[in-house]
The first five atom37 places (N, CA, C, CB, O) and aatype in JSON, in Angstrom:
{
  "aatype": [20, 20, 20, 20, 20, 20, 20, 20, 20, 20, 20, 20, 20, 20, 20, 20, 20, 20, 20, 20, 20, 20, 20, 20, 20, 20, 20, 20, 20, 20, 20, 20, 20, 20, 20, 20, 20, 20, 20, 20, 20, 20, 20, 20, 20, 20, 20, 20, 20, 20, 20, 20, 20, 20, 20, 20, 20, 20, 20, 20, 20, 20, 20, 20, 20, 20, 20, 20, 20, 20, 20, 20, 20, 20, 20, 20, 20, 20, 20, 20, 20, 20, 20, 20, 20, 20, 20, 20, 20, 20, 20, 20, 20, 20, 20, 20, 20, 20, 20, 20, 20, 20, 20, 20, 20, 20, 20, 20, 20, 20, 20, 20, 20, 20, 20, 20, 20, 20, 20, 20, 20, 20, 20, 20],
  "atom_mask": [
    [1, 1, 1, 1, 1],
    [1, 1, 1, 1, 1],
    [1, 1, 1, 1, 1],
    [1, 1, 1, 1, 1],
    [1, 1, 1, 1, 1],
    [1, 1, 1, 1, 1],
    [1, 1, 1, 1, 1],
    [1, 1, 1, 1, 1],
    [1, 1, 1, 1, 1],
    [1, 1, 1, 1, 1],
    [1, 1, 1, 1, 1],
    [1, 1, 1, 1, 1],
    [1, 1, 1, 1, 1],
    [1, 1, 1, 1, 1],
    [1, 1, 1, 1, 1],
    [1, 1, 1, 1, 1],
    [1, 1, 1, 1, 1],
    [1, 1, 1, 1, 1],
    [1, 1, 1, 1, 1],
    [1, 1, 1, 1, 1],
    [1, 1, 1, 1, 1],
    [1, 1, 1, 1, 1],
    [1, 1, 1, 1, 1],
    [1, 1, 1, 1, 1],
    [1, 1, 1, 1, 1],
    [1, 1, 1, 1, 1],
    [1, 1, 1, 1, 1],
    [1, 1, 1, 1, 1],
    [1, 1, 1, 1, 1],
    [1, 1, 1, 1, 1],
    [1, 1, 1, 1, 1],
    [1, 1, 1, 1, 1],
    [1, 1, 1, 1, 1],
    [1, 1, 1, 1, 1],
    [1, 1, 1, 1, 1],
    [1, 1, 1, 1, 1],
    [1, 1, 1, 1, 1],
    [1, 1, 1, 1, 1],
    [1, 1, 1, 1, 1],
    [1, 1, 1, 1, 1],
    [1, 1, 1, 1, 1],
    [1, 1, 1, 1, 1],
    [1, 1, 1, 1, 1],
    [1, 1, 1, 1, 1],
    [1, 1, 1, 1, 1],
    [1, 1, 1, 1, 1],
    [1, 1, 1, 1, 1],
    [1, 1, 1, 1, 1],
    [1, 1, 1, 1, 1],
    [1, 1, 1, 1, 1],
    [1, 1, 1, 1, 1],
    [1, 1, 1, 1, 1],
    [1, 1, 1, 1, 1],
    [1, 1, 1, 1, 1],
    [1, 1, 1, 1, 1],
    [1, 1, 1, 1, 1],
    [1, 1, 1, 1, 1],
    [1, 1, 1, 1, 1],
    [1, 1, 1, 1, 1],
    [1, 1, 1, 1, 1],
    [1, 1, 1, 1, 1],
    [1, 1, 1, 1, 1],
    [1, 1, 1, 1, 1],
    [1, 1, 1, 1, 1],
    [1, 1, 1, 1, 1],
    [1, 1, 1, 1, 1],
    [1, 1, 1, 1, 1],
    [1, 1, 1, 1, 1],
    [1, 1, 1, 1, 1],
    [1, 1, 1, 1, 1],
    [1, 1, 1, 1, 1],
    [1, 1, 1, 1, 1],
    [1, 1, 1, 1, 1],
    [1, 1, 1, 1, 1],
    [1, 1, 1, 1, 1],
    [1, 1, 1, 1, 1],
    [1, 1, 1, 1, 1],
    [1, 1, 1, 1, 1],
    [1, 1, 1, 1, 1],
    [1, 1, 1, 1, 1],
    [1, 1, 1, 1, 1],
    [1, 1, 1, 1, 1],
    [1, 1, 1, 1, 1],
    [1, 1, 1, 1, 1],
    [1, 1, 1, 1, 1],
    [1, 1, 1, 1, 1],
    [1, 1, 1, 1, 1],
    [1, 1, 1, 1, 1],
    [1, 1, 1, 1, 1],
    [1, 1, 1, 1, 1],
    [1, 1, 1, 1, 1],
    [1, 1, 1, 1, 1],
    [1, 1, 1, 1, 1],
    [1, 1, 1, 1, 1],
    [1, 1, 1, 1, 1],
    [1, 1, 1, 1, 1],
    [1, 1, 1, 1, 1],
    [1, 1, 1, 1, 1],
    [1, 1, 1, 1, 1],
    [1, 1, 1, 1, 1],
    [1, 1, 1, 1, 1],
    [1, 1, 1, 1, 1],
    [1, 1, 1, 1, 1],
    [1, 1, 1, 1, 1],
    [1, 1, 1, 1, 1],
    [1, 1, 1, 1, 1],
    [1, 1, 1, 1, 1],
    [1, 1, 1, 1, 1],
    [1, 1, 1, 1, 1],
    [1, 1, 1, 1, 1],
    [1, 1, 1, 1, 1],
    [1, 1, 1, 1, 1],
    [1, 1, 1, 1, 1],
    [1, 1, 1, 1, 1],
    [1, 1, 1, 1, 1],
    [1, 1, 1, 1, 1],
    [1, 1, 1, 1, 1],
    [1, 1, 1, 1, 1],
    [1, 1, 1, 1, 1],
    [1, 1, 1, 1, 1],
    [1, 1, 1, 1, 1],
    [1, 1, 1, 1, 1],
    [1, 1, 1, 1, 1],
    [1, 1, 1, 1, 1]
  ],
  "atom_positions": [
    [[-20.06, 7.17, -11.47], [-19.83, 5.75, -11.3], [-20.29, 5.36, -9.89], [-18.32, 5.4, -11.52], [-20.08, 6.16, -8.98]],
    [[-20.87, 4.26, -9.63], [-21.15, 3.59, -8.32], [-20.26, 3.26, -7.57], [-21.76, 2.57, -8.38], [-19.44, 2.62, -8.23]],
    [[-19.89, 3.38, -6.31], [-19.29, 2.53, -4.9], [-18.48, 1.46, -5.85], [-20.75, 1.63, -3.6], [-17.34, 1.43, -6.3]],
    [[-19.65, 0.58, -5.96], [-18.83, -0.72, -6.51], [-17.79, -0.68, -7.55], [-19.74, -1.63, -7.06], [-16.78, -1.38, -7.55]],
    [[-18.2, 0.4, -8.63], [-17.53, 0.36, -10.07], [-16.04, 0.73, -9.77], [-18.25, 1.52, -11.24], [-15.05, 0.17, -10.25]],
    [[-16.06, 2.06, -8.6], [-15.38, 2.69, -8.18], [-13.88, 1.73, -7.27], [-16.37, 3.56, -7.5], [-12.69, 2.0, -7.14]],
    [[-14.61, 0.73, -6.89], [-13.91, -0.12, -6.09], [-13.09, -1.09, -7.04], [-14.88, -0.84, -5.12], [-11.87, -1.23, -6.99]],
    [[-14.04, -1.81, -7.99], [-13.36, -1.93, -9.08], [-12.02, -1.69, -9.68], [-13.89, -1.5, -9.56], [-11.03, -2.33, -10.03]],
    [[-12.34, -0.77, -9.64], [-11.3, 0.4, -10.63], [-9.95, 0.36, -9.8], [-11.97, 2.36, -10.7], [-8.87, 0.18, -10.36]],
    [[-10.08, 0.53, -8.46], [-8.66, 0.57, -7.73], [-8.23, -0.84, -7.59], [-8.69, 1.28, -6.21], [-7.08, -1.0, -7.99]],
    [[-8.86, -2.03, -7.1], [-8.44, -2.98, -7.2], [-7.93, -3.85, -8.57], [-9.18, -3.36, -6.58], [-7.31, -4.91, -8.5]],
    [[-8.27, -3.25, -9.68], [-7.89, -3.98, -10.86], [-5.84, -2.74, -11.29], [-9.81, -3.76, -12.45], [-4.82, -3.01, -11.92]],
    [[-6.32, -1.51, -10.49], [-4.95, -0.63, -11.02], [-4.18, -0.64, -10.03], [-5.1, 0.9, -11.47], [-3.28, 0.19, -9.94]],
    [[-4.51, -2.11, -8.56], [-3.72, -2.58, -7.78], [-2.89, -3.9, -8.13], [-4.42, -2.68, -6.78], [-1.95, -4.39, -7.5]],
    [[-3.59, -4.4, -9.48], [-3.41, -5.53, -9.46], [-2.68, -5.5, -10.66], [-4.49, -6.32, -9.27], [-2.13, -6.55, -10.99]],
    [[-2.57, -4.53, -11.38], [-1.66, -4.19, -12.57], [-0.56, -3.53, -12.19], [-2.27, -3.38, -13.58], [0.4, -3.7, -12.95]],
    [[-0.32, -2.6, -10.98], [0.88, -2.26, -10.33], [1.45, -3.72, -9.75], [0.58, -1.09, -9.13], [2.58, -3.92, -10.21]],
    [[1.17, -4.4, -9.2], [1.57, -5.35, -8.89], [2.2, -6.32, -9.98], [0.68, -5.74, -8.26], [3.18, -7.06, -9.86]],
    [[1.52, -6.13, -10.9], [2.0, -7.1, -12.5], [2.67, -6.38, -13.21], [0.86, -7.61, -13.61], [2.92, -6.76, -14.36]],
    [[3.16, -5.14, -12.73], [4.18, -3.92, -13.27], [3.32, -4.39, -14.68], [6.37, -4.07, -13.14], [3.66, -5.42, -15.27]],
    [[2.42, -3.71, -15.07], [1.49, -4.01, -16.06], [1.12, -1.98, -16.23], [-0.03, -5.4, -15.37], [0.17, -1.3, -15.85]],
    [[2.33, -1.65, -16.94], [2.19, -0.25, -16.93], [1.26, 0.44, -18.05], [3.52, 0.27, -17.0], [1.18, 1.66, -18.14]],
    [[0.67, -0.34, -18.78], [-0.55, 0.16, -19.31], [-1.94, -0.09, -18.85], [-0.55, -0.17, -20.44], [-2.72, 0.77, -19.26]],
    [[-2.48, -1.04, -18.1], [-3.18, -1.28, -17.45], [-3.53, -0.4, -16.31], [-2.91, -2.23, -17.29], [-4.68, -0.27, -15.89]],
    [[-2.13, 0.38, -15.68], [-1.44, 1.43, -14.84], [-1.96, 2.82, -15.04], [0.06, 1.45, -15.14], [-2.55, 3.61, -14.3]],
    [[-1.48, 2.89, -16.53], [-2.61, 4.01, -17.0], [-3.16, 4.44, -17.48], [-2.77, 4.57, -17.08], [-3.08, 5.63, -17.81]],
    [[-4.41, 3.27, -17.89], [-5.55, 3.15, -18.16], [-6.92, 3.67, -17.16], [-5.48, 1.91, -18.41], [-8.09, 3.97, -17.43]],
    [[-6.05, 3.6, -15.76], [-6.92, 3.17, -14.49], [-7.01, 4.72, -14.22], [-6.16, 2.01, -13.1], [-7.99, 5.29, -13.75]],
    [[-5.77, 5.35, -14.62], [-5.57, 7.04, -14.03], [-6.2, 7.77, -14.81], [-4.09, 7.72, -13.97], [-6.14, 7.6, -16.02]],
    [[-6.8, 8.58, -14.34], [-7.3, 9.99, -15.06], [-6.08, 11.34, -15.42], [-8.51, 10.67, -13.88], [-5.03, 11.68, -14.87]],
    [[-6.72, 11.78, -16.41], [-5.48, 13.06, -16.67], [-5.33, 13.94, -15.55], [-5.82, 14.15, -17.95], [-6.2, 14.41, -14.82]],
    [[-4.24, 14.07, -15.55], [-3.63, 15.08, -14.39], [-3.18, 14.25, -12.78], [-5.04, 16.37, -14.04], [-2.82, 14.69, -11.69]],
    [[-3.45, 12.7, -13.38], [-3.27, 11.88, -11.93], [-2.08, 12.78, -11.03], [-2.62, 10.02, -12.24], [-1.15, 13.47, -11.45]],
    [[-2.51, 12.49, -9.68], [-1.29, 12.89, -8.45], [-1.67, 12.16, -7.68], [-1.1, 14.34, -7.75], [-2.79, 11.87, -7.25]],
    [[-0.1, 11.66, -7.36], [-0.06, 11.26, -6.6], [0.61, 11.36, -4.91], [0.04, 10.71, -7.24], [1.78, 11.76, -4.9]],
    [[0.28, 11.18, -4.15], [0.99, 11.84, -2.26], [1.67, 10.93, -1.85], [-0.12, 12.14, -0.78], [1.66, 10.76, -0.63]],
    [[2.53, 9.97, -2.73], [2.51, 8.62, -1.8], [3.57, 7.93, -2.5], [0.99, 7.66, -1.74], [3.05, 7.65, -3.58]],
    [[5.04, 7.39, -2.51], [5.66, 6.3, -3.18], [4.33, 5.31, -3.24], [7.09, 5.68, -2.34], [3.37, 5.45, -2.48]],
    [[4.44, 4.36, -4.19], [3.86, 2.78, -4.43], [4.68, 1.8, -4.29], [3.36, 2.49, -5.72], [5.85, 1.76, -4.66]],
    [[3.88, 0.75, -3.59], [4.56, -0.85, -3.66], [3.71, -1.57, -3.93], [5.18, -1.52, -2.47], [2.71, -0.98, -4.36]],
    [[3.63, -2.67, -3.86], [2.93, -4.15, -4.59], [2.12, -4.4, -3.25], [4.24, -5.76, -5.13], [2.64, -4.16, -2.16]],
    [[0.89, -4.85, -3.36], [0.73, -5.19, -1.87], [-1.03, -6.14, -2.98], [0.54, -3.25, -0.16], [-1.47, -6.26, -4.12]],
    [[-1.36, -6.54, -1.44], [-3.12, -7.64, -1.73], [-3.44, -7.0, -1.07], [-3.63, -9.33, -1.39], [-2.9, -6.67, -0.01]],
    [[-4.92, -6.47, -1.75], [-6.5, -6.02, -0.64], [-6.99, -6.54, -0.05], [-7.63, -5.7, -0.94], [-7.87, -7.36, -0.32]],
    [[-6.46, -6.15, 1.21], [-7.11, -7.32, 2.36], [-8.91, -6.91, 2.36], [-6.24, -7.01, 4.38], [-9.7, -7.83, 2.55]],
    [[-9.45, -5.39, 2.12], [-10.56, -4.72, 2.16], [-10.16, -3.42, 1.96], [-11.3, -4.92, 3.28], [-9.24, -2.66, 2.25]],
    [[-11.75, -3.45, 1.06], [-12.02, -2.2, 0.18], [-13.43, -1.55, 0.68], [-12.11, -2.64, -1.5], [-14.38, -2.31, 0.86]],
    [[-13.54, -0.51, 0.83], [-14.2, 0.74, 0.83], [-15.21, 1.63, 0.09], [-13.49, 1.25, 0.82], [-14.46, 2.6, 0.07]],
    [[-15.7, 1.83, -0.18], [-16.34, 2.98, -1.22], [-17.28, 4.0, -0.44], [-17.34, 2.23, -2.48], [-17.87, 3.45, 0.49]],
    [[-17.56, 5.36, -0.6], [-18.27, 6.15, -0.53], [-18.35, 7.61, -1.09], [-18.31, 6.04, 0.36], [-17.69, 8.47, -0.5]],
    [[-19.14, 7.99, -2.21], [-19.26, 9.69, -3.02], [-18.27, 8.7, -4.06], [-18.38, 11.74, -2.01], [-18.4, 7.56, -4.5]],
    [[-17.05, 9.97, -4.21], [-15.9, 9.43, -5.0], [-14.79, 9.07, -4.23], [-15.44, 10.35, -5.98], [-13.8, 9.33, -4.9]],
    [[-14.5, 8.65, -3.26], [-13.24, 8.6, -2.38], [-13.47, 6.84, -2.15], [-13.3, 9.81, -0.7], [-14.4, 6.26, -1.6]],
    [[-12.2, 6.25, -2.81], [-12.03, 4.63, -2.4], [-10.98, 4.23, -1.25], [-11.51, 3.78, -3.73], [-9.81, 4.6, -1.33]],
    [[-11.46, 3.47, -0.2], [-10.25, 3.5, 1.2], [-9.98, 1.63, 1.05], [-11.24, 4.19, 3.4], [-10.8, 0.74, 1.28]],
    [[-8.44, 1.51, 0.54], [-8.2, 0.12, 0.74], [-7.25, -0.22, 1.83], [-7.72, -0.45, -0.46], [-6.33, 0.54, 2.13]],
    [[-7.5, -1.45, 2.49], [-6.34, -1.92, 3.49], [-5.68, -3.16, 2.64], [-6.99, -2.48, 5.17], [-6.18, -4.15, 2.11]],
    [[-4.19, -2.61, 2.75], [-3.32, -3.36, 1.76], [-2.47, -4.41, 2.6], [-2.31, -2.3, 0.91], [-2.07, -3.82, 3.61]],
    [[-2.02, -5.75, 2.59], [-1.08, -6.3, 2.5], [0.07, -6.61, 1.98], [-1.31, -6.67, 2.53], [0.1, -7.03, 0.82]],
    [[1.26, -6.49, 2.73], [2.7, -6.43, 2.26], [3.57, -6.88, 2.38], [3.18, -5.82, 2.34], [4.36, -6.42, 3.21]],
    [[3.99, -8.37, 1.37], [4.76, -9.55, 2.29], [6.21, -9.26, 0.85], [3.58, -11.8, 2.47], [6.32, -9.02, -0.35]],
    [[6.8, -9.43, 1.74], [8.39, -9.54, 0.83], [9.59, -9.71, 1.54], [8.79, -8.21, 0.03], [9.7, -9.8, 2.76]],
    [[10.7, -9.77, 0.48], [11.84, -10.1, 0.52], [12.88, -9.05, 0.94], [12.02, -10.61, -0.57], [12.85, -8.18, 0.07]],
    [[13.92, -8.68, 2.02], [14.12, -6.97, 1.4], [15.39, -7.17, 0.87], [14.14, -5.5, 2.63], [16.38, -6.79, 1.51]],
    [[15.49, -7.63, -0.07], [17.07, -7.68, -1.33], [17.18, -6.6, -2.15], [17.09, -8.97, -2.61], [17.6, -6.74, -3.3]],
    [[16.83, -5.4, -1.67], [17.64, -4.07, -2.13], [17.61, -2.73, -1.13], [16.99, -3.56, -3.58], [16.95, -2.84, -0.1]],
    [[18.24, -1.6, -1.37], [18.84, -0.98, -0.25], [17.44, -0.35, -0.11], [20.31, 0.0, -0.41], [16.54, -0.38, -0.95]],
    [[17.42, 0.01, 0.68], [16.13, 0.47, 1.2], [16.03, 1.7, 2.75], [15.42, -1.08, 1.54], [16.12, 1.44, 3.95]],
    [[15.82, 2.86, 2.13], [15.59, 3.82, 3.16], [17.07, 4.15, 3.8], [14.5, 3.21, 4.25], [17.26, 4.87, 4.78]],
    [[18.23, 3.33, 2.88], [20.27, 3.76, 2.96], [19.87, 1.87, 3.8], [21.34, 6.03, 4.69], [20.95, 1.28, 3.71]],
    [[19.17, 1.24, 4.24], [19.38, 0.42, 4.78], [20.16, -0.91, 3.43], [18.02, 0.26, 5.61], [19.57, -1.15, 2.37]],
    [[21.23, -1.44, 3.73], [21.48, -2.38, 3.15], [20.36, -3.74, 2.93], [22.57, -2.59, 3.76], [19.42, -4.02, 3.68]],
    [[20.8, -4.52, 1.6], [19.9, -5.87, 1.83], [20.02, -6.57, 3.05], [20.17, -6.9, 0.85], [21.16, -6.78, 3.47]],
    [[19.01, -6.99, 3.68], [19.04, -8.62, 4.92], [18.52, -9.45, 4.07], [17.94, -8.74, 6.59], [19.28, -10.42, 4.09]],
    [[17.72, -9.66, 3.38], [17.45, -11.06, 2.73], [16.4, -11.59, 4.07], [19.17, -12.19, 2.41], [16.19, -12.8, 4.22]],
    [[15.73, -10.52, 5.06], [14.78, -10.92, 5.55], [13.55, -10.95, 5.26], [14.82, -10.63, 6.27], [13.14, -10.12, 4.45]],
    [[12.77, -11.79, 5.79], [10.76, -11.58, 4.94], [10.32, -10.59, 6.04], [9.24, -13.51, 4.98], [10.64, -10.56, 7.23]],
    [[9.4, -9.69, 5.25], [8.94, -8.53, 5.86], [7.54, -8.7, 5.71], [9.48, -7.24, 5.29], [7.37, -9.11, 4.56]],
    [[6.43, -8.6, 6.31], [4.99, -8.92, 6.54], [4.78, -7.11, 7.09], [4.63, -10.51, 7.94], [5.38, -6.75, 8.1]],
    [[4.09, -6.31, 6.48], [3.18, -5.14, 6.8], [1.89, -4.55, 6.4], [3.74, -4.33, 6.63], [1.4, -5.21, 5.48]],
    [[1.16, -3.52, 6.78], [0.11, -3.01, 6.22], [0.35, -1.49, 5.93], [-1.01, -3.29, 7.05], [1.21, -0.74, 6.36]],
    [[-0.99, -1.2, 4.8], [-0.83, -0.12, 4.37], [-2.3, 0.33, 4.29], [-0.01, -0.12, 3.2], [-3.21, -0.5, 4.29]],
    [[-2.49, 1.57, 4.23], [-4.37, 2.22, 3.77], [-3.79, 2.75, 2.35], [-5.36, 4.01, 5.08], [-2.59, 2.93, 2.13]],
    [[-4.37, 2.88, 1.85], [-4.36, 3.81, 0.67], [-5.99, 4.45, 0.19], [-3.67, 2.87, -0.62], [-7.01, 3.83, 0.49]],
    [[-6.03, 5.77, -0.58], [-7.16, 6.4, -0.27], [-7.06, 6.81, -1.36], [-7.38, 7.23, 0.81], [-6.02, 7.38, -1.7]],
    [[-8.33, 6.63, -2.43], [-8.16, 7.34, -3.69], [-9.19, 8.07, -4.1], [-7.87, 6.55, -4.69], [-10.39, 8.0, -3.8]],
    [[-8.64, 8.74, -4.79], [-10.17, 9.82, -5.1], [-10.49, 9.78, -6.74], [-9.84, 11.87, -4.61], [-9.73, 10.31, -7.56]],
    [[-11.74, 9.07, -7.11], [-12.11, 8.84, -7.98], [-12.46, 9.91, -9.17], [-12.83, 8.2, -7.56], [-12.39, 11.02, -8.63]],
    [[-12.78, 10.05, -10.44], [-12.98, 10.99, -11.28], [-12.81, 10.41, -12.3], [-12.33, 12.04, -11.17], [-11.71, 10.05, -12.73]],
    [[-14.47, 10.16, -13.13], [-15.19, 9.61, -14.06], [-14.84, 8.05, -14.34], [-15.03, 10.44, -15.21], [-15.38, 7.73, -15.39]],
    [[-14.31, 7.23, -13.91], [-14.03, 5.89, -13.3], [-12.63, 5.58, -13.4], [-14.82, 4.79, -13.94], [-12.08, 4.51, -13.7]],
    [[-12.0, 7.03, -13.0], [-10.41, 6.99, -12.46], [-9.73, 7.47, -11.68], [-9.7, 7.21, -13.04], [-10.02, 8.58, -11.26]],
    [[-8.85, 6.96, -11.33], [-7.84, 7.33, -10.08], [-7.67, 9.03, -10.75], [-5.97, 6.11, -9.98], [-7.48, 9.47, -11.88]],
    [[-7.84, 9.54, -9.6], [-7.53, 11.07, -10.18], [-5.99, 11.8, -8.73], [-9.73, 12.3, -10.05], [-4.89, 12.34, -8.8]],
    [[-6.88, 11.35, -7.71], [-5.9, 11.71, -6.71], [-5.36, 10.46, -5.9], [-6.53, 12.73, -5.76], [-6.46, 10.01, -5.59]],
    [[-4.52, 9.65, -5.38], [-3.56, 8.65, -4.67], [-2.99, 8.72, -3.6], [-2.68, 8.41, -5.21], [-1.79, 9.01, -3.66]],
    [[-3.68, 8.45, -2.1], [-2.84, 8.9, -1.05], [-2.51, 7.66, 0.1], [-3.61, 10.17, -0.38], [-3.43, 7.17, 0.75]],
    [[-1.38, 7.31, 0.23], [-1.0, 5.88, 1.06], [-0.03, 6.11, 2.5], [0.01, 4.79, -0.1], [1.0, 6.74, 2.74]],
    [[-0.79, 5.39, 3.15], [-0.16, 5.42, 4.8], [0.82, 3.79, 4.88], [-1.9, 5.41, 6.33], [0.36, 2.73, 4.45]],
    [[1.83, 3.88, 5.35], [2.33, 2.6, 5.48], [2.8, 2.4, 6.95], [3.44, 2.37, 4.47], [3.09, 3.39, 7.61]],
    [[2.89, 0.99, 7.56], [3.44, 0.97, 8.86], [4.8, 1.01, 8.73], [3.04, -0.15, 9.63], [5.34, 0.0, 9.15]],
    [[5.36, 1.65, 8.39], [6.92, 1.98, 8.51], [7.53, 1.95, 9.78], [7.23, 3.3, 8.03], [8.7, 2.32, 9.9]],
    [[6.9, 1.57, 10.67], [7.63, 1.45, 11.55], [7.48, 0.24, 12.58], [7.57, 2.55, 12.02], [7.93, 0.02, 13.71]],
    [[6.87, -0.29, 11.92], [6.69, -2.09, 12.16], [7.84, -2.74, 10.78], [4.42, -2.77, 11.78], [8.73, -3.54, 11.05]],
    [[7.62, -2.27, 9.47], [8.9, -2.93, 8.45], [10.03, -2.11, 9.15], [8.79, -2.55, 6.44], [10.38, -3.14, 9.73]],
    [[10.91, -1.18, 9.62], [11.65, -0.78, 9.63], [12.49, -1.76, 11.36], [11.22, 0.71, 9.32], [13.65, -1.96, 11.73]],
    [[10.86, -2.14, 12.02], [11.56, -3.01, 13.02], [12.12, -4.09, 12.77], [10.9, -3.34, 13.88], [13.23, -4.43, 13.18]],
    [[10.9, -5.13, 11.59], [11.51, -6.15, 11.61], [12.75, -6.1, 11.01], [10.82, -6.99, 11.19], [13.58, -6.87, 11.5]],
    [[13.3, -5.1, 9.67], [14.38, -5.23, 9.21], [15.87, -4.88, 9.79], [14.14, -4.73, 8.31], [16.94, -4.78, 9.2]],
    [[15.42, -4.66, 11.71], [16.81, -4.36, 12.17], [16.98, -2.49, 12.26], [18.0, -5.17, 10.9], [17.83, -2.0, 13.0]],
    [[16.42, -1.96, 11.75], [16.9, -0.61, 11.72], [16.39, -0.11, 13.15], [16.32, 0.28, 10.39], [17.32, 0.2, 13.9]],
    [[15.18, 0.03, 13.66], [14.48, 0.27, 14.67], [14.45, -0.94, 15.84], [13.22, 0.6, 14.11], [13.85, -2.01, 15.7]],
    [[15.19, -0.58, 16.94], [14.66, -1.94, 18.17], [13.24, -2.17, 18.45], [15.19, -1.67, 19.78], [12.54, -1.21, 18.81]],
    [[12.87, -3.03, 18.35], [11.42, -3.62, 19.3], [11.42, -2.89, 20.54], [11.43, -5.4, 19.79], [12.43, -2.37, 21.02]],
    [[10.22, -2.86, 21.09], [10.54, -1.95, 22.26], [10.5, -3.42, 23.58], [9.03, -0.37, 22.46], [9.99, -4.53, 23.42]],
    [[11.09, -2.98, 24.59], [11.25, -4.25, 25.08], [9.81, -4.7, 25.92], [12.61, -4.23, 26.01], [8.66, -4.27, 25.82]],
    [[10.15, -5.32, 26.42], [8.8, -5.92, 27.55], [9.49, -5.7, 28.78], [8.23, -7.81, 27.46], [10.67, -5.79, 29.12]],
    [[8.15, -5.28, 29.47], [8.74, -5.48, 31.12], [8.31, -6.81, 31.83], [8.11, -4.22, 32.18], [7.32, -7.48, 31.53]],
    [[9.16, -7.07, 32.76], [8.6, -8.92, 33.29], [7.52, -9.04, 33.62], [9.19, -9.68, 34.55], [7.34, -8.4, 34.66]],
    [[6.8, -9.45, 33.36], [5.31, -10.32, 33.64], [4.18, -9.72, 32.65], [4.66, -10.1, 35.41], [3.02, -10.14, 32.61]],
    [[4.66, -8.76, 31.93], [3.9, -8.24, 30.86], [3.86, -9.31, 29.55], [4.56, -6.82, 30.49], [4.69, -10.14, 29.17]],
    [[2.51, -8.94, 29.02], [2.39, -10.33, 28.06], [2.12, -9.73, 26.91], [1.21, -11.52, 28.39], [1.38, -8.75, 26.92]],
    [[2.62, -10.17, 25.85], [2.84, -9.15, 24.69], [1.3, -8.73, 24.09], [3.88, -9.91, 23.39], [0.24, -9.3, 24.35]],
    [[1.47, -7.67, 23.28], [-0.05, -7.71, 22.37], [-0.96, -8.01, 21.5], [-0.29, -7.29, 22.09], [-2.06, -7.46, 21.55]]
  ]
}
C-alpha cells in the first residue's frame, strides 16, 4: 500500500475509535493486532507516512467526569497532545504505539503543581 493509503487507514480507524464505531475498529486491524498503548478519542492535527510505519500528532480536548489515574472527577476541560505510531501490514494497523503528555493533563487536572515562575521571568 502507498504513504497515502496507509495514512488513510489510520485516520479513518481514528475516527471510528472516536465514534466507538467498533466494527469499523476492526476492520482497520490486521490479525494478530498489538497494541503498546491504552486509547482515547483525540483529532489529527498531522499525519505522517513512510515504508510501513504511520506517525500521527493527536489532539485531546475533554471533560474529566470520571476517576482517572485514582484521581477523582473535577468536571475540568483538559486540552493535550499525543503521537501515536503505527505499523502498517497489507492496509492494516498491525502494531499501535502512543505517547501522551501526561504530564501537562495531569497538571491541569490538579494532581501535579505547575512549576512556578521566578520574578521577571516570562512564561513560555
Amino acid at each position: 500500500m502507498s504513504a497515502e493509503e496507509n495514512k488513510g487507514v489510520v485516520r479513518r480507524w481514528i475516527e471510528a475509535y472516536n465514534d466507538r464505531d467498533t466494527q469499523a475498529e476492526a476492520d482497520a486491524r490486521a490479525p494478530g493486532y498489538v497494541t503498546h498503548t491504552p486509547g482515547l478519542p483525540g483529532t489529527v492535527e498531522d499525519i505522517f507516512s513512510e515504508g510501513d510505519m504511520v506517525a500521527a500528532r493527536i489532539a485531546f480536548h475533554g471533560t474529566h467526569r470520571g476517576e482517572f489515574q485514582g484521581i477523582p472527577p473535577t468536571e475540568k476541560r483538559v486540552t493535550f497532545s499525543g503521537i501515536e505510531i503505527d505499523r502498517m501490514v497489507d492496509g492494516k494497523v498491525q502494531e499501535h504505539w502512543f505517547e501522551m503528555d501526561l504530564l501537562g493533563l495531569m497538571q491541569q487536572l490538579g494532581a501535579i503543581p505547575e512549576p512556578e515562575q521566578s520574578e521577571g521571568a516570562s512564561p513560555t
